[in-house]
N, C-alpha and C positions, 0 to 999 in steps of 0.2 A: 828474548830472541827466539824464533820461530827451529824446532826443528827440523832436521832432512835427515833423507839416507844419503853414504857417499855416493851413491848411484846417482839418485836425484839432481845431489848437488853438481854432480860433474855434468848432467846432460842439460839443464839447465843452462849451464855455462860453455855449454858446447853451440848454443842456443844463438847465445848473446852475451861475451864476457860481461860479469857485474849482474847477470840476472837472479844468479845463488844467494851473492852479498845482500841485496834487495829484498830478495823473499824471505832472509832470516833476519832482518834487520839492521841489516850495518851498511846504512844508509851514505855514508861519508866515502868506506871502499865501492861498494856497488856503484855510484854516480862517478865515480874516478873511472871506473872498469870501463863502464859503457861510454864515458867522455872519451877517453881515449882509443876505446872500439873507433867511434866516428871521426875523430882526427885523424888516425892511421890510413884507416879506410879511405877516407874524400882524400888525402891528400897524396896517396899510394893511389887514387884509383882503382882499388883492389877490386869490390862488385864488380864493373865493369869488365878487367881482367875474366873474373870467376865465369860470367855471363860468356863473354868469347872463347875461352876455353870448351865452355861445356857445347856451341856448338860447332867447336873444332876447327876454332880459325885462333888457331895458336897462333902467327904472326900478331893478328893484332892484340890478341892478350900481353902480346911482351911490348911493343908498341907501345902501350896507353899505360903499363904498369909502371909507377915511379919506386923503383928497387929500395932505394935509400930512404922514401919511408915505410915501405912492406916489410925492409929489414925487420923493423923493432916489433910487428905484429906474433908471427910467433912467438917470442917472451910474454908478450903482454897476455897472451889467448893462454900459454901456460900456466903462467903464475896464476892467472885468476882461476882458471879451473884446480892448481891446487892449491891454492888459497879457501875455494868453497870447500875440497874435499878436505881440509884439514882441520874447518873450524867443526865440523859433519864426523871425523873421525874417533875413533876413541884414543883415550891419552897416552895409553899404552905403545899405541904400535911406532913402529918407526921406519924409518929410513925410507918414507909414505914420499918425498920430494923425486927420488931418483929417477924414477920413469918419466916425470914432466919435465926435469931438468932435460934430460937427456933426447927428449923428445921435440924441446923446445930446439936445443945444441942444432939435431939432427936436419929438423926442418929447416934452419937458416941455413945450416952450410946446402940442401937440396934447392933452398931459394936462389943462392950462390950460382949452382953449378947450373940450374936450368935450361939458361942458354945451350949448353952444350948436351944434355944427356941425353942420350936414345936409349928405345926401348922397341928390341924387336924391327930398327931402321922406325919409330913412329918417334916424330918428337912429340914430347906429352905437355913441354911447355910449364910456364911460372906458377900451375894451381896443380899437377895432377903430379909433378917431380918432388914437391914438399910432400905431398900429404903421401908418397909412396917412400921416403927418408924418416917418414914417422913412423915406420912400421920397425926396422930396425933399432931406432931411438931406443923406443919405448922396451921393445925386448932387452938390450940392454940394458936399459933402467931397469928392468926389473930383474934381472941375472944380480946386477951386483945387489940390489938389494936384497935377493934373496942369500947370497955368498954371505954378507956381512950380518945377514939374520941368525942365519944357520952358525958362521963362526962364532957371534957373541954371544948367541943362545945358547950355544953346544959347553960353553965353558961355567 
């Protein structure tokens, strides 16, 4: 098994879920990663989405996006990014899951609300409402991890 940095690993998979799995050898989750990367994708429509969003014809990114398979996309982009970063990690550490939980959580319920959230009177629409709920996510992912580091270290 090839190794990485968690850095690597995560940008990697930031890349193309399954791309980490792949380059370290674990051949079985990486082609899972990326099979269901392109399942999610074609049948959510998601590119497409992504492409109209960025030039700002948010109508039609909600349009062509099918919600109910983009649901499952955030978990899936989670897990495998810390999937990479945990086979990459050292043994030690822990409570390493909380920020991608929490970031995965975040992202869906922002997929959820899109329809409706403004920003500034600018609707930002199904690509630019998630990835701005990830920001939150992940801060608290990493607050309680840091709380429950700090409590169980401290004792």
């Amino acid at each position: 098994m090839k190794e990485m940095s968690r850095l690597e690993a995560v940008l990697w998979n930031i890349a193309l879920p399954g791309f980490s799995q792949l380059l370290m050898g674990q051949y079985i989750k990486g082609i899972l990663f990326v099979a269901l990367e392109f399942i999610i994708n074609a049948n959510g429509h998601f590119n497409q989405a992504i492409m109209y969003s960025f030039l700002g014809e948010i109508d039609k990114a909600e349009a062509v996006m099918n919600y109910q398979w983009v649901m499952f996309y955030p978990c899936v982009y989670m897990f495998s990014m810390w999937d990479s970063y945990r086979s990459a990690m050292p043994a030690n550490e822990k409570y390493t899951y909380l920020p991608f939980v929490f970031g995965a959580y975040f992202v869906t319920v922002g997929l959820m609300l899109s329809p409706k959230v403004m920003l500034f009177q600018i609707h930002l629409g199904p690509v630019f409402v998630p990835m701005l709920f990830l920001i939150p996510g992940l801060l608290i992912g990493f607050l309680i991890k840091y709380l429950l580091t700090f409590t169980f270290n401290k004792r």
